[in-house]
C-alpha positions in Angstrom: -6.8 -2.6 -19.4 -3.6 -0.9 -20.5 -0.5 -2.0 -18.8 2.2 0.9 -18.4 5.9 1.1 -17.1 7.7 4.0 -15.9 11.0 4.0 -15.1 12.1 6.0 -11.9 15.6 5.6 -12.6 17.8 6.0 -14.9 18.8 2.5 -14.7 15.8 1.0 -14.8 16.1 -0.3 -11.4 12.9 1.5 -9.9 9.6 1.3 -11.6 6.3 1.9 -11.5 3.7 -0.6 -13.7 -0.1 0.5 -13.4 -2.6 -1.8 -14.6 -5.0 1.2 -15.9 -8.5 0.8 -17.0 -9.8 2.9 -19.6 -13.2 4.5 -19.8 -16.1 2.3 -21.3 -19.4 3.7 -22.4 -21.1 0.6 -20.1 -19.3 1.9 -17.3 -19.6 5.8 -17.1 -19.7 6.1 -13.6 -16.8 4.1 -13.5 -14.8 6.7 -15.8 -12.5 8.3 -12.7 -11.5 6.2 -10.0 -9.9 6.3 -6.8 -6.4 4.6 -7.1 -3.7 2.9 -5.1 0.1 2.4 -4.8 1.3 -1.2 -4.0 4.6 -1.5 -2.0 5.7 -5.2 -1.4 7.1 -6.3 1.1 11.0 -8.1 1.3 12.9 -6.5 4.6 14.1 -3.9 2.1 16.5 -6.5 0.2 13.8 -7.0 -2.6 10.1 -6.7 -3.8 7.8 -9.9 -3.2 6.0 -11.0 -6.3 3.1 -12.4 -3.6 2.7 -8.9 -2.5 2.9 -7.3 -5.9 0.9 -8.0 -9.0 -1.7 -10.0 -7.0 -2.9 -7.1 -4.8 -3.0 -4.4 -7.1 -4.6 -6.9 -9.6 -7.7 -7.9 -6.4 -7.8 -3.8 -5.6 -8.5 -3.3 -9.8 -11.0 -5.7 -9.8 -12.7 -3.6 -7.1 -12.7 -0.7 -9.1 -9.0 0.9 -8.6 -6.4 1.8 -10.8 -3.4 -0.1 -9.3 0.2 1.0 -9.5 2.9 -1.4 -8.1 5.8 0.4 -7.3 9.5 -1.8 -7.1 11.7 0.4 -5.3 14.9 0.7 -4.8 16.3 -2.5 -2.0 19.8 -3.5 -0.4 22.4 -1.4 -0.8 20.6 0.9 -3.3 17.7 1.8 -0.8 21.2 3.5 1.0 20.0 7.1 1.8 16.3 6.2 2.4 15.5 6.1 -1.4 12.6 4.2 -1.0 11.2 7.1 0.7 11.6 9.3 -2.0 10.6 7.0 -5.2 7.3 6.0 -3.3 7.0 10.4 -3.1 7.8 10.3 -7.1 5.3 7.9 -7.5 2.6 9.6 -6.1 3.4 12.6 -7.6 3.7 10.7 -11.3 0.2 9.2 -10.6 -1.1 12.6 -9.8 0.6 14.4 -13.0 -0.7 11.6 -15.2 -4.1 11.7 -13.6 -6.1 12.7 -16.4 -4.4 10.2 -18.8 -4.5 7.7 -16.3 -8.3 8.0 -15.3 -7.9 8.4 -11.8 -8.8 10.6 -8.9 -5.8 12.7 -7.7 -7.0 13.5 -4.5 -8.2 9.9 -4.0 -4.9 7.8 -3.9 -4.2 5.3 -0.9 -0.7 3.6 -0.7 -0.9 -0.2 0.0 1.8 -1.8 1.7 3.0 -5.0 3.4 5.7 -5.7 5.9 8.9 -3.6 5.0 6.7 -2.1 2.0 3.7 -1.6 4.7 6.7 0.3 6.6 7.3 2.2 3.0 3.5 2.8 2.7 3.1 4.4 6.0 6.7 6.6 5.7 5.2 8.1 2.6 2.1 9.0 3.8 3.4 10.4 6.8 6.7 12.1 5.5 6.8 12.3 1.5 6.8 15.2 -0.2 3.8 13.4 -2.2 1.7 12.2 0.4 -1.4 9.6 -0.4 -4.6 10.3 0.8 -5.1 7.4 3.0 -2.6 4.1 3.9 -3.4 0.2 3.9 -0.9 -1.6 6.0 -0.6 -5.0 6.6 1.5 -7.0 8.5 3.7 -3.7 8.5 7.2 -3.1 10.2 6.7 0.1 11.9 9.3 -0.4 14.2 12.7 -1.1 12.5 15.0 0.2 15.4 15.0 0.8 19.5 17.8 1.5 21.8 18.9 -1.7 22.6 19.4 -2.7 19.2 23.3 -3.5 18.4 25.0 -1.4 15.9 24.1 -2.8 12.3 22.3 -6.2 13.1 19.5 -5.2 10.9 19.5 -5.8 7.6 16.9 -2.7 7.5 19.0 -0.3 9.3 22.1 -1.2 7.4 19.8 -1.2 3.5 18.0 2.2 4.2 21.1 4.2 6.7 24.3 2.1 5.5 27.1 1.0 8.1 27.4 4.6 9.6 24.2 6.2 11.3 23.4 8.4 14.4 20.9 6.9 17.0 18.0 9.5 16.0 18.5 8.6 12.5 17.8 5.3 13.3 15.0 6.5 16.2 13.3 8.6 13.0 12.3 4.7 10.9 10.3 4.2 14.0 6.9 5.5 12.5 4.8 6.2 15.7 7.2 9.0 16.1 6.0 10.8 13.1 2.0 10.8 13.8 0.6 14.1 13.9 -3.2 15.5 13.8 -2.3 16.4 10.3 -1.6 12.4 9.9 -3.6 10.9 6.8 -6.2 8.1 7.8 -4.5 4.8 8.2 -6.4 1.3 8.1 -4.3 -1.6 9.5 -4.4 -5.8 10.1 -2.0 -7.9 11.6 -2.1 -11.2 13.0 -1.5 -12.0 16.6 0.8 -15.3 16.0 3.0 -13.1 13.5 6.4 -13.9 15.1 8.2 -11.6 12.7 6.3 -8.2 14.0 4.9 -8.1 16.9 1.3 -7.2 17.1 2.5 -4.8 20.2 3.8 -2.4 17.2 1.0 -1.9 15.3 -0.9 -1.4 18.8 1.8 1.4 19.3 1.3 2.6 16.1 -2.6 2.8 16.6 -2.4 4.2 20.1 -0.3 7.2 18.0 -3.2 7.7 15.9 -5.9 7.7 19.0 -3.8 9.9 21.0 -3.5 12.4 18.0 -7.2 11.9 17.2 -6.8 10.6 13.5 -9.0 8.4 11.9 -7.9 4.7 11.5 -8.8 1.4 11.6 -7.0 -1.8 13.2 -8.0 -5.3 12.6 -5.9 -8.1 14.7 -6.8 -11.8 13.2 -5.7 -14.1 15.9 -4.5 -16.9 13.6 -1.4 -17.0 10.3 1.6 -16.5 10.2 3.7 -13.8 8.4 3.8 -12.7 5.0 -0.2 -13.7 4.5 -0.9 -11.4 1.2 -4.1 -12.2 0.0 -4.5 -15.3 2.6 -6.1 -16.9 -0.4 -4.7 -19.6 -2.7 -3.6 -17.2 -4.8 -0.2 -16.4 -2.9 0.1 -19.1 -0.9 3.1 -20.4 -3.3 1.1 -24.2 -2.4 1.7 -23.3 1.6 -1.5 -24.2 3.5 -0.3 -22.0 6.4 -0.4 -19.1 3.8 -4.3 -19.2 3.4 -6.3 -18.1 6.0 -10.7 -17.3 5.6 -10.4 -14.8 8.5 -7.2 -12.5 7.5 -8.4 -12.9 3.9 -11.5 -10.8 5.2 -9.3 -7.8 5.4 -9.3 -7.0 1.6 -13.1 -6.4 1.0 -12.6 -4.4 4.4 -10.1 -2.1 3.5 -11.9 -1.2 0.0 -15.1 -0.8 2.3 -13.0 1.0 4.5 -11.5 3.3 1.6 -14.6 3.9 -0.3 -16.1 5.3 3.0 -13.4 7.5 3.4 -13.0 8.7 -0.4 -16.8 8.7 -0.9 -19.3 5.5 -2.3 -19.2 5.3 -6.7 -22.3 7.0 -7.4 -25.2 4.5 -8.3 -28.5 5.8 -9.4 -31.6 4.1 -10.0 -32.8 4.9 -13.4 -34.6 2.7 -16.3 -32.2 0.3 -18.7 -31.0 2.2 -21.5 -30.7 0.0 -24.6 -27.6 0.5 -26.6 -27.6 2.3 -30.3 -26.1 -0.3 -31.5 -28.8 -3.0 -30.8 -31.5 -0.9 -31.6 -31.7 -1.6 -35.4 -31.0 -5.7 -34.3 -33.6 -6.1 -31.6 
């Protein structure tokens, strides 16, 4: 596995590392494979190591090459940035395909809570659009008409201090389903206090009503901010493990490989290596 860094910025503020795995002659059906983009979550004030590394790291195991993508947060994200550097991302990964060893037209962006709202913006508004979205736990809804002027920390990173109502109305991502929408996989958890599970039921209505393939899994028990609900990320929290909601990773690949297509497997006799021919 290679690891590789690209800057996004100038600055070095934005990057995107992809844990890449080359070609091996024991794994030739393995040579090109379907890839995805990991946003982390963080309210758009920073990137969450839990929701980083980790999940691209589980997805690669599974036979993905995995990008994580740090974008920009606070008052840098000013101007919807993050939009725009998940688009750049996409269309990097797609540039570098061949170097890179992955499927262009098989790339799903992976995201969780702000960075699930990220995931789902740029597949339903970037330039560079993925082919399919993983949310989970996402904030779809960072704005409705009640809301006073610049309590959110979300409004205020991505619009600054001065924004119109349907600026604010357009981070609500139900509004931007179409039947062109990409195919969308989802899971929440109902005692999430942070995001309501009524959003991402929103969300999925959207996709129903515009007759778009998707997926939505509500786990009735853990709290927010879950990741792998394994051990893994549970920074030594018990209430950040859960058996259920940790289903929802070997779903979503199952999920993904149905949509991009099944690795080819045929049945055919053991073929011994040249090189343990003249031992054996």
């Amino acid at each position: 596995m290679r690891i590789i860094t690209e800057n996004l910025t100038r600055d070095g503020r934005v990057t995107l590392t992809g844990y890449v795995q080359d070609p091996s002659v024991e794994m030739k059906a393995l040579a090109k494979k379907p890839a995805v983009l990991v946003c982390p979550g963080g309210a758009y004030l920073f990137t969450s190591d839990r929701e980083a590394e980790p999940i691209a790291l589980a997805y690669a195991a599974r036979g993905f090459q995995a990008f994580v993508l740090r974008y920009s947060v606070g008052k840098d994200a000013c101007g919807c940035k993050p939009l725009q550097e998940a688009s750049d991302a996409i269309g990097l990964m797609r540039r570098h395909a061949e170097a890179w060893h992955l499927d262009p037209d098989r790339i799903a962006s992976v995201g969780f809570s702000a960075g699930g709202h990220l995931a789902a913006w740029v597949g339903l508004c970037g330039e560079h659009k993925p082919n399919a979205m993983i949310l989970g736990y996402p904030g779809l809804e960072l704005w409705k008409p009640s809301d006073e002027r610049g309590t959110s920390p979300l409004q205020r990173s991505l619009l600054g201090d001065d924004y119109t109502d349907e600026q604010a109305n357009a981070l609500n991502l139900a509004n931007h389903v179409t039947k062109a929408s990409i195919p969308m996989f989802c899971w929440h958890t109902v005692e999430d206090v942070i995001i309501p599970s009524q959003s991402v039921l929103r969300f999925a209505l959207a996709y129903a009503d515009n007759g778009v393939p998707y997926e939505l899994h509500l786990f009735q028990q853990g709290e927010h901010g879950l990741s792998l609900g394994t051990y893994v990320t549970a920074n030594g929290r018990k209430a950040m493990t859960d058996g259920a909601a940790a289903k929802w990773l070997d779903m979503s690949v199952d999920w993904l490989f149905r949509h991009f297509g099944e690795p080819e497997i045929v049945d055919k006799p053991y073929e011994m290596p040249d090189f343990l021919r003249g031992i054996l």
